[in-house]
C-alpha positions in Angstrom: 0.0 0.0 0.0 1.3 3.5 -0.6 2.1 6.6 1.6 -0.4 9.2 0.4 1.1 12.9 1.6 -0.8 16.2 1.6 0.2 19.8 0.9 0.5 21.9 3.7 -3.1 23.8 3.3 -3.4 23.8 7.6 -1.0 23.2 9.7 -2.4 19.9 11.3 -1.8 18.9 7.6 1.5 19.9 6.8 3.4 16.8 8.4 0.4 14.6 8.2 0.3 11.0 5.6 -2.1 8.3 6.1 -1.9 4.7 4.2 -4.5 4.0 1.4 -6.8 2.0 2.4 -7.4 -1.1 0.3 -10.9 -1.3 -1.7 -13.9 -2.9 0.4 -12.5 -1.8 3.6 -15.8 0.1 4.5 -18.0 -1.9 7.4 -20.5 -2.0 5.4 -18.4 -3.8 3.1 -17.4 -6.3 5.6 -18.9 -10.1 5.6 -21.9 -9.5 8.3 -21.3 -13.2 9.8 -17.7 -12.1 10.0 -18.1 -9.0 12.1 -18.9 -8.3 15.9 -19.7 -5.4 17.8 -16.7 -3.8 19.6 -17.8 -2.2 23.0 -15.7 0.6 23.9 -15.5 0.7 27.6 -13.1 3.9 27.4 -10.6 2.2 30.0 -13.1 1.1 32.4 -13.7 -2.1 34.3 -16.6 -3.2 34.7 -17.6 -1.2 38.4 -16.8 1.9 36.0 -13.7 2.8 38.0 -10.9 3.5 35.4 -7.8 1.0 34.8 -6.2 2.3 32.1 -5.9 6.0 31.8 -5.7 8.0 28.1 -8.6 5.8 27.0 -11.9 7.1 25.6 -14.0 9.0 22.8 -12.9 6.7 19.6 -15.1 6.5 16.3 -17.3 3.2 16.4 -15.9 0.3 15.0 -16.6 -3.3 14.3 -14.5 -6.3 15.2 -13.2 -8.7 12.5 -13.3 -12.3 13.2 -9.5 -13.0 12.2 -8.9 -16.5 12.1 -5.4 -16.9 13.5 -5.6 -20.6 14.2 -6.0 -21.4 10.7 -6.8 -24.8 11.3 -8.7 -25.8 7.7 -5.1 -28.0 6.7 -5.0 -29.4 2.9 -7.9 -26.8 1.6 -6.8 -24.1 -0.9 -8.4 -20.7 -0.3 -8.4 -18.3 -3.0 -8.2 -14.7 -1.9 -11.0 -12.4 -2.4 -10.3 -9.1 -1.4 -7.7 -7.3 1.2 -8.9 -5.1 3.9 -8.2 -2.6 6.6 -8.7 -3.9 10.2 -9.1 -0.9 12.3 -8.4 -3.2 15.0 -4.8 -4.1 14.2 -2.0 -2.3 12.3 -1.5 -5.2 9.7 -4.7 -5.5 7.1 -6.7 -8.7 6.6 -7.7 -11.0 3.8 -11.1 -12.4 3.1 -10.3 -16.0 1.9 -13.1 -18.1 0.6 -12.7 -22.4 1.0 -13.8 -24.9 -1.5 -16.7 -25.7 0.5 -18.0 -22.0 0.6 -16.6 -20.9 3.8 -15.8 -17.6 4.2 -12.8 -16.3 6.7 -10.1 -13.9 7.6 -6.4 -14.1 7.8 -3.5 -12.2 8.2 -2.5 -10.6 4.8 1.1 -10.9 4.3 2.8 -8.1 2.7 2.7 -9.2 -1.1 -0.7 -10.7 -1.3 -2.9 -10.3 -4.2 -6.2 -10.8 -4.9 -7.1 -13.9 -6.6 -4.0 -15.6 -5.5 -4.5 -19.1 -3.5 -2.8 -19.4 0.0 -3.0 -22.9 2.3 -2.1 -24.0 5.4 -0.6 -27.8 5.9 1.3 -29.7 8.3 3.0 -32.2 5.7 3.8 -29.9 2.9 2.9 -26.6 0.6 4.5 -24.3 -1.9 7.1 -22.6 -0.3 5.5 -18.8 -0.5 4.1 -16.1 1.2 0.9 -16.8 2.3 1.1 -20.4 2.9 1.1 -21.7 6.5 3.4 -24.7 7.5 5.1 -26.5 10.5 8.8 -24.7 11.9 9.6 -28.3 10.9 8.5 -28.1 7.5 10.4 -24.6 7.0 13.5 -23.8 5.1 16.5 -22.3 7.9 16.7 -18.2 7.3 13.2 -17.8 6.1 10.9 -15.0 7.0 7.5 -15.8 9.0 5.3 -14.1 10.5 2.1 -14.7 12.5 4.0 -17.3 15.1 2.6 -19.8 17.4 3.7 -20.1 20.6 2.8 -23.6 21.3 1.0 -25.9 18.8 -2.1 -25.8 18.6 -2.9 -22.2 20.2 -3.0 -20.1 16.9 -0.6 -17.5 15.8 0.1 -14.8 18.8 3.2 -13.0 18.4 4.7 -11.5 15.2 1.5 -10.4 13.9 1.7 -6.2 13.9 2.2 -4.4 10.6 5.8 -5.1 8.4 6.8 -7.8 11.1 8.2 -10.4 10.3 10.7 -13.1 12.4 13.6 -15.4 10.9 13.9 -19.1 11.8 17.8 -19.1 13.0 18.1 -23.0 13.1 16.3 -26.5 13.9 17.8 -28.5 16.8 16.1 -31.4 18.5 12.5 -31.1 19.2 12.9 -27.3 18.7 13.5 -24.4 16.4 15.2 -20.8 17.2 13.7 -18.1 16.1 14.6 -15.2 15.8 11.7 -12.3 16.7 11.7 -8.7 16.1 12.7 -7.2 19.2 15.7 -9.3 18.4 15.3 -11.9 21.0 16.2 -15.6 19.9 14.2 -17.8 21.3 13.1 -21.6 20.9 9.6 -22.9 19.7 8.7 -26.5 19.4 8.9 -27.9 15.3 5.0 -28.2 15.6 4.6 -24.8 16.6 2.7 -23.2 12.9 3.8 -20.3 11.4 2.6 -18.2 7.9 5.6 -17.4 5.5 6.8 -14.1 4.5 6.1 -10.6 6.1 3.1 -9.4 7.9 1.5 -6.9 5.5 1.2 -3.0 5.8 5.0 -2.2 5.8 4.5 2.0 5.2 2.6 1.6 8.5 5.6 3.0 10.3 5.8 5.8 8.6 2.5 7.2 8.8 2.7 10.8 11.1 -0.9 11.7 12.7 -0.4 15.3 11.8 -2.5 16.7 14.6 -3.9 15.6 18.2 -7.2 15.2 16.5 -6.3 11.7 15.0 -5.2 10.0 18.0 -8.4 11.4 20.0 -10.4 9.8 17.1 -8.2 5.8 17.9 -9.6 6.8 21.6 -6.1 7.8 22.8 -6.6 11.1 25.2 -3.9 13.4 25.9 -0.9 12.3 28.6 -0.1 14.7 31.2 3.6 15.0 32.7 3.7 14.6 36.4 5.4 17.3 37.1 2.4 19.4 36.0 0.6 17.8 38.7 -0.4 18.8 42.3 1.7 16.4 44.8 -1.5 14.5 45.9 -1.7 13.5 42.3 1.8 12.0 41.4 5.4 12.0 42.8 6.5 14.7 40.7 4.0 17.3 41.2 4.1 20.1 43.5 7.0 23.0 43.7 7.0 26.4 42.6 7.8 27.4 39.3 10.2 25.1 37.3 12.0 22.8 39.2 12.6 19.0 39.3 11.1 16.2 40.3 12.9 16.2 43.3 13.4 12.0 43.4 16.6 10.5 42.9 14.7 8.1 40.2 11.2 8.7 38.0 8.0 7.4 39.5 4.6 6.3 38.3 1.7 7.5 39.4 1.6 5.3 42.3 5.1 5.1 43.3 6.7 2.5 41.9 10.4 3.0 39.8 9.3 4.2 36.1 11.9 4.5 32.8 14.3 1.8 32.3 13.1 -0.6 34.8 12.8 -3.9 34.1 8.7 -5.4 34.2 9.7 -9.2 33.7 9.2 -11.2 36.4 12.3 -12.6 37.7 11.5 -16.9 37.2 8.9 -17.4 34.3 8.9 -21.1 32.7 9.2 -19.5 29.3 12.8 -18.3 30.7 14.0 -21.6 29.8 13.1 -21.3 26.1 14.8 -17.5 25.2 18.1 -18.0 24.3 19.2 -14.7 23.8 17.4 -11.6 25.5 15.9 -8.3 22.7 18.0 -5.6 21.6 18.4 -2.8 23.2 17.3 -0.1 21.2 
């Protein structure tokens, strides 16, 4: 998809560029048996007491029934259209089955329409699209759309223009390595969609203005330090002045920026070979 800019007629467009959509990505274009309602509860729990803050006031929006377990093995699907997800970064394919079935997957990055995609656990064509066994994988191919153990469905690698590299096969496992840069092992079984998640100019896109960010229901941040002390750590003082802590807090106290949020013994530590990359 390309990078549509505009000319600088306001300035809440000068720096702004937004990603054409693909055709048939309107709601009411969208398959009614594969759509949902999507509340928005604005950050809220269900007492109404807030739980995540900067949440609220987003455009309405369906949810898209993506089918990330994939688990129709042997049947080619031919593709029917590609859409935007306003759910997800990564757009969406409507695949239709021999038997009539309708569903959506994760597009990969050079997916047509009218192409065929299948997913197998003995063997397919070796191209984007196709889903396939770690196993089953050529070493230093890209995938995308990763499960973390069989049988769960794809769960990580799945945001736009991600993709992850299979490093090696040893044993019952295979190393894989993810975009943060962290290797880590997954069983052979585990199933995994070949090539790059789809929606690579999505990193590039600039908002241009507060407005579109209050329209995706994200509300404006304030700094602590503009805060009365009863509110955060860093509020209070006269003037400009500093936090007055020797390290950043959150709101409620604990250490904030650089911190580490991993618990300290998780089973998966056994299976991460190598930590991410420190960016």
């Amino acid at each position: 998809m390309t990078l549509k800019l505009y000319n600088p007629t306001t300035p809440g467009r000068r720096h702004a560029s937004v990603i054409k959509a693909p055709q048939g990505s309107k709601s009411s274009h969208v398959r009614k048996s594969l759509r949902s309602v999507l509340p928005n509860h604005a950050g809220r729990n269900g007492q109404g007491k807030i739980t995540v803050r900067h949440r609220g006031g987003r455009n309405k929006r369906f949810y898209r029934k993506v089918d990330f377990l994939i688990n129709k093995l042997d049947a080619v699907a031919h593709v029917e259209s590609i859409e935007y997800d306003p759910n997800r970064t990564a757009h969406i394919a409507l695949v239709k089955y021999p038997d009539g079935e309708y569903r959506y997957i994760l597009a990969p990055a050079t997916l047509k329409i009218g192409d065929m995609v299948v997913a197998s656990k003995e063997s397919a064509e070796l191209k984007p699209g196709n889903r396939l066994p770690l196993a089953k994988i050529p070493v230093g191919m890209s995938v995308y759309n990763l499960e973390l153990f069989p049988g769960r469905g794809g769960e990580i690698v799945r945001s736009a223009g991600s993709s992850a590299v299979l490093m090696s096969m040893e044993g019952p496992y295979a190393q894989v390595k993810l975009p943060s840069g962290e290797v880590r092992m997954f069983s052979r079984e585990c199933m995994a969609t070949i090539g790059q998640a789809s929606n690579i100019e999505h990193e590039n896109v600039r908002l241009g203005k507060a407005g579109r960010s209050r329209w995706r229901g994200v509300k404006p941040t304030v700094r602590g330090k503009a805060m009365n002390p009863v509110d955060h750590p860093h509020g209070g003082g006269e003037g400009h002045n500093p936090i007055g802590l020797k390290h950043p807090k959150t709101p409620w106290g604990k250490p904030a920026l650089g911190v580490k949020t991993r618990k300290l013994s998780m089973k998966s530590d056994r299976f991460i070979i190598h930590r991410r990359s420190s960016k």
